[in-house]
C-alpha positions as CSV (number, residue, x, y, z in Angstrom):
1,X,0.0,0.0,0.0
2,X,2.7,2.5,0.7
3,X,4.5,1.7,-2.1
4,X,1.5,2.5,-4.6
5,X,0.7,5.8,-2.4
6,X,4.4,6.6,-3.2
7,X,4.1,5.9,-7.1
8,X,0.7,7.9,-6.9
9,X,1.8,11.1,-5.6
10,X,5.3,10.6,-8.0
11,X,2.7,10.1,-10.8
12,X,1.4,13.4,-9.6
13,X,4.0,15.1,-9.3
14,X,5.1,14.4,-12.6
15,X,2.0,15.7,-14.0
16,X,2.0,18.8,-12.3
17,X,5.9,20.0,-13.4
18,X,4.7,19.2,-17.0
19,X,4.6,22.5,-19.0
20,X,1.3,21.7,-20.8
21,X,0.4,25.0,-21.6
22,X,3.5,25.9,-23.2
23,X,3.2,22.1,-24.9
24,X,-0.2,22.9,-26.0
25,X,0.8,26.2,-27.9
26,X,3.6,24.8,-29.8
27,X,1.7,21.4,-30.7
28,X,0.1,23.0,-34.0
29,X,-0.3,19.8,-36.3
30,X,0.0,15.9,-35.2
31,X,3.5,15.5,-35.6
32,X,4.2,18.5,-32.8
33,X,1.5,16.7,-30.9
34,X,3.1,13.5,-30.7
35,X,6.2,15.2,-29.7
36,X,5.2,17.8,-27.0
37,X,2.7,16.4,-25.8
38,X,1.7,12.4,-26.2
39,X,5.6,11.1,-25.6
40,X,6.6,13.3,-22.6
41,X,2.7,11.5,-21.5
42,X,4.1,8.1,-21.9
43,X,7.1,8.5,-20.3
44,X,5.5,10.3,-16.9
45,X,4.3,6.9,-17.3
46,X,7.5,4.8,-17.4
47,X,7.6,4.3,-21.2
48,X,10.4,4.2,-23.3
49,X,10.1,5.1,-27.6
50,X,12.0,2.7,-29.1
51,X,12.2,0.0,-25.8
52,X,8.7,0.1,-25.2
53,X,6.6,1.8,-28.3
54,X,7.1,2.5,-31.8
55,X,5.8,4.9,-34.4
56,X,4.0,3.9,-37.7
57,X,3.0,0.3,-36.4
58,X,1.5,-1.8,-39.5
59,X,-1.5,-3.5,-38.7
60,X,-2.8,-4.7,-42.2
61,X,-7.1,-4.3,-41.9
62,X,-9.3,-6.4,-44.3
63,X,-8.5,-4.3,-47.9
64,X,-6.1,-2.4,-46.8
65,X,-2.6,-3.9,-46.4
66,X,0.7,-2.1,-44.8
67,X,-1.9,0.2,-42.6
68,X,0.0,2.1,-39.5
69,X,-1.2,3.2,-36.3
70,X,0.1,6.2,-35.1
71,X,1.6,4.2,-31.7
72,X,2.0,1.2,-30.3
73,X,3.1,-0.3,-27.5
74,X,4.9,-3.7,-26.7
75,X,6.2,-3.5,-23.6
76,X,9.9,-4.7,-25.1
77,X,7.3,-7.7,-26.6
78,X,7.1,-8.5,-30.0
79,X,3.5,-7.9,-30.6
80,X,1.4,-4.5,-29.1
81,X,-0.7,-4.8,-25.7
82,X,-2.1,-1.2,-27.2
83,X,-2.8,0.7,-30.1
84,X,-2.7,4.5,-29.6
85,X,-4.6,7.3,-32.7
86,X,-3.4,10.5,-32.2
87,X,-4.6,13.6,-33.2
88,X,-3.9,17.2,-33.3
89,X,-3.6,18.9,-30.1
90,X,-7.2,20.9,-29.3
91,X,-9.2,18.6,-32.3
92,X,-12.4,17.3,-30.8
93,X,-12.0,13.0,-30.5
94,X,-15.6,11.9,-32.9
95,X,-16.8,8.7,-33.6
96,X,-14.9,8.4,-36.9
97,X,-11.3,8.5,-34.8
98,X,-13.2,5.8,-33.0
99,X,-14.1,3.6,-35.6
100,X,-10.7,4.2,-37.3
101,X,-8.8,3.1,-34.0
102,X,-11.4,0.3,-33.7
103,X,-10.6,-0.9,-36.9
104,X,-6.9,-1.5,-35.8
105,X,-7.6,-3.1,-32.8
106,X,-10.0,-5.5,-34.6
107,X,-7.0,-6.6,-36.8
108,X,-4.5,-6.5,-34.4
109,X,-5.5,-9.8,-32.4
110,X,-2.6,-8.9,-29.3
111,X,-3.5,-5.6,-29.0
112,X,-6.6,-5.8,-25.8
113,X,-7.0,-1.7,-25.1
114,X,-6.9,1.0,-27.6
115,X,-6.4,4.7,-26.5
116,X,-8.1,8.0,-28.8
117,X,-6.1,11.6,-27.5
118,X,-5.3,14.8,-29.3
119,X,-2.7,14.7,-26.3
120,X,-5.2,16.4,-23.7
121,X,-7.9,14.6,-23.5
122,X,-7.2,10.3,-23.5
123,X,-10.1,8.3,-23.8
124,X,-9.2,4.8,-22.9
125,X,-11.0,1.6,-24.6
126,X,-11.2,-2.3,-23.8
127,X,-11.8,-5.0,-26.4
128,X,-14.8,-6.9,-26.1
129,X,-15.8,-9.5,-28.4
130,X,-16.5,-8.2,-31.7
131,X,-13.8,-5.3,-31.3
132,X,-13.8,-2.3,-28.6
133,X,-16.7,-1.2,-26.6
134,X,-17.6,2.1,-28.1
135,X,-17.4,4.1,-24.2
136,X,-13.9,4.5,-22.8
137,X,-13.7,2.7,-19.3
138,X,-11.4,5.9,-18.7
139,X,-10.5,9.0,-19.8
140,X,-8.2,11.8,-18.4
141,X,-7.4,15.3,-19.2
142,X,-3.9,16.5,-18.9
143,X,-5.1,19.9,-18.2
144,X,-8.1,18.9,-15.4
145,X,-7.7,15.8,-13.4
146,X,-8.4,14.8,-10.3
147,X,-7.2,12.7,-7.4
148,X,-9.2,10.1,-8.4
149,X,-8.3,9.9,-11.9
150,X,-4.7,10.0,-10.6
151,X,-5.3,6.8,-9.2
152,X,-7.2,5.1,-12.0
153,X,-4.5,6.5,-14.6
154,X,-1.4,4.8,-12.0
155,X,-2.9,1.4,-13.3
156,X,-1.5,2.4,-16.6
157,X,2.4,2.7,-15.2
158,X,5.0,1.0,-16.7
159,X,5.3,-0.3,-13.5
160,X,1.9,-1.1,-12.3
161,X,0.6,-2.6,-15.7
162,X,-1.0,-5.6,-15.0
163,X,-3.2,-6.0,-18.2
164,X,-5.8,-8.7,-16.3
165,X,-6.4,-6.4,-13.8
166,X,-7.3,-3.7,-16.1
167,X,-9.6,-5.9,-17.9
168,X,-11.3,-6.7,-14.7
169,X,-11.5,-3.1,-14.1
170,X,-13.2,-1.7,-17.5
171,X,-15.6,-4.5,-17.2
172,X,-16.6,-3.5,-14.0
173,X,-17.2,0.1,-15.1
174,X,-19.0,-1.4,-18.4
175,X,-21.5,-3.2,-16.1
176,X,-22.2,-0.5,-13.8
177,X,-22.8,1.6,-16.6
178,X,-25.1,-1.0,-17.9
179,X,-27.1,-1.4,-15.5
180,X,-27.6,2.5,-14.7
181,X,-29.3,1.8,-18.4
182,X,-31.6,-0.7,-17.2
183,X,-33.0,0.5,-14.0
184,X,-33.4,3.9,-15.9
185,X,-35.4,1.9,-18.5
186,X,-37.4,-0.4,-15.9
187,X,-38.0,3.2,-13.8
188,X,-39.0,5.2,-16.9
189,X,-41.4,2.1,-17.9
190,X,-42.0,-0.2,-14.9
191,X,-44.3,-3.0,-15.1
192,X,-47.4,-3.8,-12.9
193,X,-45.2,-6.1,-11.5
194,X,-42.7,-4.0,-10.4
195,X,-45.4,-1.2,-8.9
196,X,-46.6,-4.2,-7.0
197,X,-43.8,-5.2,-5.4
198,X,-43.0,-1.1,-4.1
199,X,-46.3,-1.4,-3.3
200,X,-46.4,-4.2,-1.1
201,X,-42.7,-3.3,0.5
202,X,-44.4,-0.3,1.5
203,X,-47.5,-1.8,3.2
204,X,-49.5,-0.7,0.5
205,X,-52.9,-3.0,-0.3
């Protein structure tokens, strides 16, 4: 315990002696983005280009072969554990940078999470079935976080990663999420059995 409290508030610290808004500023195509703002990210986070992600990984889609994603990484392992799209610094993520990320992730049968930023805002993705589920588990803002997101974004350290425990993470978050959906639903709509059981729990004849 006190060694994660340690890594947390390093983590932290890390974050806060970043000079985002100068990054920000000078990060005025994808390229300067990737640079400025999404490496110096991944190696707050114990990452190492060239040891532990490359550039311009080819993941060859159904029609297109020699296709590259913007980052991936291995972990030092031949094959990627995730596939990062990146886009300019300030562009809004939209569903079309999803389904282009998806796409690679579908085709990419090691990769399990896929990650959407412009460099401030990450949106974090876990692989279900038929590719990844279309809400991020997480997302985190290099310009507004809290405590809390500190210690969600610490499972992602270098040093931390534990990919089984992310996975039981996202899928927890998924089902809560889920079923937020369904009592909403059953609420909005309930049935005549439903009204009888409040009924009834409530001495009601």
């Amino acid at each position: 315990m006190a060694k994660s409290a340690q890594l947390k508030r390093s983590l932290k610290k890390s974050l806060e002696s970043f000079d985002v808004t100068s990054a920000i500023k000078s990060s005025n195509d994808e390229t300067n983005t990737r640079i400025l703002l999404i490496h110096p990210f991944l190696e707050i986070l114990g990452y190492k280009q060239i040891v532990d992600f490359t550039h311009e990984y080819v993941a060859d889609i159904k029609g297109k072969r020699g296709t590259k994603v913007d980052i991936a990484l291995t972990m030092g392992k031949k094959h990627p554990s995730i596939l990062i799209e990146c886009k300019k610094a300030g562009l809004k993520l939209n569903d079309n940078h999803f389904k282009q990320l998806n796409e690679y992730i579908v085709y990419t049968p090691s990769a399990k999470i896929g990650i959407l930023t412009n460099g401030i805002n990450w949106n974090f993705y876990f692989k279900g079935d038929s590719g990844l589920n279309h809400t991020p588990f997480f997302t985190f803002n290099i310009e507004d976080y809290s405590n809390s997101d500190i210690e969600d974004l610490s499972m992602f350290l270098k040093s931390e990663f534990n990919l089984n425990d992310i996975e039981e993470e996202a899928e927890s978050i998924h089902f809560l999420e889920k079923f937020d959906d369904a009592l909403f639903s059953v609420l909005n709509n309930p049935t005549a059995t439903l009204i009888k059981s409040i009924n009834d729990s409530m001495g009601g004849k």
